[in-house]
N, C-alpha and C positions, 0 to 999 in steps of 0.2 A: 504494500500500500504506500503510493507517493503522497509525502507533506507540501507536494506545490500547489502554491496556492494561482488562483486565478486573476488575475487583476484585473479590476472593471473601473470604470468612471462614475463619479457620483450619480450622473444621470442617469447610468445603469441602475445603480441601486434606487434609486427614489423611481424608476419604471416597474422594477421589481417588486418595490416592498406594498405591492397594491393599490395603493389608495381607492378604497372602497371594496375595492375585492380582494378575492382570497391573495394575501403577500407569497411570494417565492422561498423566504426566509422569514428568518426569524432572529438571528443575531448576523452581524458583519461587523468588519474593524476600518475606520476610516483612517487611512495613515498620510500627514502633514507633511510638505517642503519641511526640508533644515533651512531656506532661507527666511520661512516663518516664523523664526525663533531670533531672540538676541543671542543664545548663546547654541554653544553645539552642544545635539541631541539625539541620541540610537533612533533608530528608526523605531525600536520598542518606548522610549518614551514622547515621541512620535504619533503615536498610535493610538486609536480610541475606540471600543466597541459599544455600537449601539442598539439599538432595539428594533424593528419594523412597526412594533405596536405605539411607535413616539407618534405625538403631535405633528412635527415634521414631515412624516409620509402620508398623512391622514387630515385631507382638506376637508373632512366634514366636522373636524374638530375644533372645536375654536382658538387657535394658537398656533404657533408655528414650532414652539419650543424644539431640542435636538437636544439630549443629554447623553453624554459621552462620557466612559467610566476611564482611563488610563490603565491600559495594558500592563502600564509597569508599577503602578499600585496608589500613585499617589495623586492622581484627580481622578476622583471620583462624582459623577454625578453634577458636571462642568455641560455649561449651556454652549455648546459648540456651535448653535446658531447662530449668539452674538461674537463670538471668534471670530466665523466664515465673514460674515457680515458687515463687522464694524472695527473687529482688531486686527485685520491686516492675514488671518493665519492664508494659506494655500493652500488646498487639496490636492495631493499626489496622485493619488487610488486609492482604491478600497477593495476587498475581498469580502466574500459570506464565509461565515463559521458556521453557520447553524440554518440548513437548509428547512421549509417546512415539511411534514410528513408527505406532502401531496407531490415534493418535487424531489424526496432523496431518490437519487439514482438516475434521474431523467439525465440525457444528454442532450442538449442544443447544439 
């Protein structure tokens, strides 16, 4: 069993995680530019795993919220919407971690 992961674009994943219909997944990790940061940063602390059931993929909800836990342990539960948005971060790629039951194993 290979641990490569797949790299998609956020667009990908916000087409994926449903909005209104049944999502593709159910967790992914969204991982940042290093030129997003002041200082240098692993690509693990980098990295932020989010949900498909957020506000952000889900336009019937009222808010746009995106909360992103830190791969590497220490933000947790960080609004990654106002990052994207208003502090400058970059989005690199992103992967799925956690497909939903509907779609483990399909191939596209």
């Amino acid at each position: 069993m290979s641990n490569k992961i797949e790299k998609i674009s956020f667009g990908s994943l916000i087409i994926t995680a449903g909005d209104g219909k049944e999502p593709e997944w159910e967790e992914a990790v969204i991982v940042f530019t290093a030129s997003s940061f002041d200082k240098e940063l692993s690509e693990e602390e980098r990295s932020y795993k989010v949900y498909s059931d957020c506000k952000y993929f889900n336009s019937d909800m009222g808010g746009r919220s995106l909360f992103g836990y830190g791969l590497d342990g220490t933000d947790q539960g960080i609004r990654l919407d106002h990052y994207i948005h208003h502090g400058g971060w970059t989005i690199d790629y992103c992967y799925v971690t956690k497909k939903t039951k509907k779609t483990e194993g399909v191939v596209k």
